[in-house]
N, C-alpha and C positions, 0 to 999 in steps of 0.2 A: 504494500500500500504506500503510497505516497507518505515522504518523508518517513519510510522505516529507512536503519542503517542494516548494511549487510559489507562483510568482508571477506574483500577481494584474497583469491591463494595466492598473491603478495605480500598480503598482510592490509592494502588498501581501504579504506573507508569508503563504501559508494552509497550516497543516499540517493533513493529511488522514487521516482517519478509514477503518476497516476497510470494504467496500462491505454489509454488515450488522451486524445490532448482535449476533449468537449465532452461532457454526458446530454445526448439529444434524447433520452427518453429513461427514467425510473422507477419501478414498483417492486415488490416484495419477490417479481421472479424473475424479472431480465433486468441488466442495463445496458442501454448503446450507448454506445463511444462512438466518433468521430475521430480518425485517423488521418493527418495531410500529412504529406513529407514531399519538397520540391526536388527537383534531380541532386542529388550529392548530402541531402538535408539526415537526419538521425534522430529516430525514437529515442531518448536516452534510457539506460537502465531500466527493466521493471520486470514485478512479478505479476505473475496470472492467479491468481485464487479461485478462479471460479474454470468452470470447459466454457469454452465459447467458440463461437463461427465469425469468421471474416466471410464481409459480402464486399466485394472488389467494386467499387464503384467507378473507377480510374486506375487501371493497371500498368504496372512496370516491374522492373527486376529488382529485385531484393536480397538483403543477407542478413538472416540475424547470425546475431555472435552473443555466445554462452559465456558467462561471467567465470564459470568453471576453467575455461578453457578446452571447453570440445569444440570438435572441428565446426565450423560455419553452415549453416543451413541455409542455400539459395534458394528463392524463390522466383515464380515469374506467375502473376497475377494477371487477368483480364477482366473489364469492364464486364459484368453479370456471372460472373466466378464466385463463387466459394469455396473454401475448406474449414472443415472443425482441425482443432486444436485441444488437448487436454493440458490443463494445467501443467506448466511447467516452469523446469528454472529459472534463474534469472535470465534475462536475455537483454536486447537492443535491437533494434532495427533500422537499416540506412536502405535508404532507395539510392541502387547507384543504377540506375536506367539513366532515360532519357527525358522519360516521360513523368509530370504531376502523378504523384500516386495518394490514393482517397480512399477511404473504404468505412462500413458500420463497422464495428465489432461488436457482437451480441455474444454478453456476460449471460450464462444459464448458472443465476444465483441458488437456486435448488438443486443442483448438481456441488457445490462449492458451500459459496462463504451460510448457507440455510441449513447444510448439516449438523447436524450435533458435535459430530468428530471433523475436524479437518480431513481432505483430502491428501495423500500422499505423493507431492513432485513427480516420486522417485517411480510410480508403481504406474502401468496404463489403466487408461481408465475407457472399459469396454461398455463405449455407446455410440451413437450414433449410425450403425447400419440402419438399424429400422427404429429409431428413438427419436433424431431430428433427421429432417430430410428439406432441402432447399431448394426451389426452383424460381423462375421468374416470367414474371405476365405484362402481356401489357393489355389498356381499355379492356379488363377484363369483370366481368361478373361472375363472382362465386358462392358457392355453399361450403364453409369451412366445417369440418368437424372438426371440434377442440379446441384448445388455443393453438393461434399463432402469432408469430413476430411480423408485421407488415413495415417494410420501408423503401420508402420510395427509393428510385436510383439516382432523378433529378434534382429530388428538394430535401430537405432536411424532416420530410413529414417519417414520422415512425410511430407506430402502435402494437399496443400487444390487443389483437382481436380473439374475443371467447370462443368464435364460434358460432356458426350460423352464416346467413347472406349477407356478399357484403359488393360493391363496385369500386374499381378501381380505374380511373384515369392517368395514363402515362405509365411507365414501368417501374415493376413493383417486386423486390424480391418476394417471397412468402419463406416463412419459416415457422412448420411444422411440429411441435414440441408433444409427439406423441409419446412420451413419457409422461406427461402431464394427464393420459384421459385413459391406458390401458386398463 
């Protein structure tokens, strides 16, 4: 969490930073974030407490680097992309593309920081084949079962919808949290 301290295998002191740089939407089960990084630019430090999905809103190429010192994880991100993520170590993030890169991050607080026990960094955390599932629409009219995450790809608009019918104008990720209604 923002301003914990955590030390670096130097011996270093790194105080760490929120896991995005905006919260566009809060309740007792998600939170999104807001992610910019311009070409060369750096997430600093931070930890994840909770699983969550990146929805790539503006893709480019990527590297986190582990605080540890494990090897570098590249990415390459496109505009209506996702991937889950389980909580993990410490990292950072730099867009070394070309391109603005932008994206939600959707914190799944019931999987994380809502447990009784902490989750463990160090262990995988098996969800998401058929638990959350991500796709995107456009002018589209639906009949949701359950909840889900909606946010747009254009605007800053985001919700957690129960379930039921709903319309959506312009494109829309949707995120499925069928762990919430099995």
């Amino acid at each position: 969490m923002r301003g914990d301290v955590v030390v670096s295998p130097s011996g270093e002191e790194i105080v760490l930073v929120d896991v995005g740089q905006r919260v566009l939407y809060d309740d007792p089960v998600v939170r999104v974030w807001e992610v910019q990084l311009e070409p060369g630019e750096t997430h600093p430090w931070h930890l994840h407490h909770n699983p969550y999905v990146v929805l790539s809103i503006g893709g480019s190429e990527g590297r986190m680097d582990w605080l540890d010192g494990s090897e570098p994880r590249f990415i390459s991100e496109h505009r209506g992309g996702s991937v889950y993520r389980p909580v993990s170590p410490v990292h950072r993030l730099t867009n070394i593309g070309t391109s603005f890169y932008r994206n939600r991050l959707v914190e799944l607080k019931d999987l994380g920081e809502n447990l009784p026990e902490p989750l463990d960094v160090s262990a995988p955390l098996d969800i998401l084949a058929d638990d959350v599932t991500v796709w995107t629409v456009a002018d589209s009219s639906l009949d949701l079962e359950g909840p889900h995450v909606l946010a747009a790809l254009d605007t800053e608009d985001v919700r957690l919808h129960p379930g039921g019918p709903c319309s959506l104008d312009g494109e829309w990720f949707v995120v499925e949290l069928r762990y919430l209604f099995r």
